[in-house]
N, C-alpha and C positions, 0 to 999 in steps of 0.2 A: 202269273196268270195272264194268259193273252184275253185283250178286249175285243170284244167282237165288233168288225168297223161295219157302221152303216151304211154309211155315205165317205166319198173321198174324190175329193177333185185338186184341180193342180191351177195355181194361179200367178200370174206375173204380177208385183203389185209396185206398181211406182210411187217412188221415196221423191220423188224432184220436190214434193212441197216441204219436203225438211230445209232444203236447200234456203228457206225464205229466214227461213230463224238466225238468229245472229251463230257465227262458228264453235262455239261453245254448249251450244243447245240443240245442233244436229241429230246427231245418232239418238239421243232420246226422245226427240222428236218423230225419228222414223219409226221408232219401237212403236208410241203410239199409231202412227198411220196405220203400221202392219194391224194391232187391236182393232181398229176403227173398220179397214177395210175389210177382215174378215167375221167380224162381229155382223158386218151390213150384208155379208155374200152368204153366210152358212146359215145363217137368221138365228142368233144366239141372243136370247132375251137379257135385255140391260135388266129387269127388275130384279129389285134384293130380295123376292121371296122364291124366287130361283134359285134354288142354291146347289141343284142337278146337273143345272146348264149352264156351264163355263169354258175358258179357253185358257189352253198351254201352249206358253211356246217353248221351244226346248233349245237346248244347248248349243244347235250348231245353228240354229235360222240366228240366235242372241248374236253368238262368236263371229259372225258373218256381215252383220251389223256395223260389228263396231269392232271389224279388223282392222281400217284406217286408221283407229283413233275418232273421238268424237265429233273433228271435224270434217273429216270427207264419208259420209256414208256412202254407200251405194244407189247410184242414180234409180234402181226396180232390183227386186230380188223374186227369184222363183220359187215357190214352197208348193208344199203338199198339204193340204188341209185334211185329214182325217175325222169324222164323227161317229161318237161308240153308241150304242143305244142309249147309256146314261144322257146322251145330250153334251160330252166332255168334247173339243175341239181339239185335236192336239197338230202342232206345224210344224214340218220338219222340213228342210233343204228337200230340194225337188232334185233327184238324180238325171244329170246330164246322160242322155242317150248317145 
């Protein structure tokens, strides 16, 4: 069943502040940035009684992350942010033109 998208935008989101964490704590690092920065752009409510409105990231924004290995992420990644009526987020790799 396709979701029906509400809203959809496309954003460059720079990881340089993973870079601060010791090498070993990188890439999960960035994973939260990407949480963080799109949590703060799409307005996805932090409360627990929310439980409509949350966020996915999928497969390839993950794999993309942490194609170097944990210690070199990627300095900004591009993604697509998608939102369905439910309020669900989901972010995929943003297609090169």
């Amino acid at each position: 069943v396709e979701e029906e998208i509400v809203e959809e935008r496309i954003y460059t989101i720079p990881l340089s502040r993973a870079w601060i964490s010791p090498p070993k704590r990188r890439a999960p690092r960035a994973i939260r940035l990407v949480k963080s920065f799109i949590m703060k752009h799409m307005k996805i409510k932090t409360a627990p009684t929310e439980e409509a409105e949350r966020l996915v990231i999928s497969k390839e924004v993950n794999e993309k992350i942490w194609s170097c290995g944990i210690k070199n992420p990627p300095r900004n990644i591009r993604v697509r942010a998608a939102k369905d009526k439910e309020g669900t987020v989901t972010l995929h790799l943003a297609e090169e033109d």
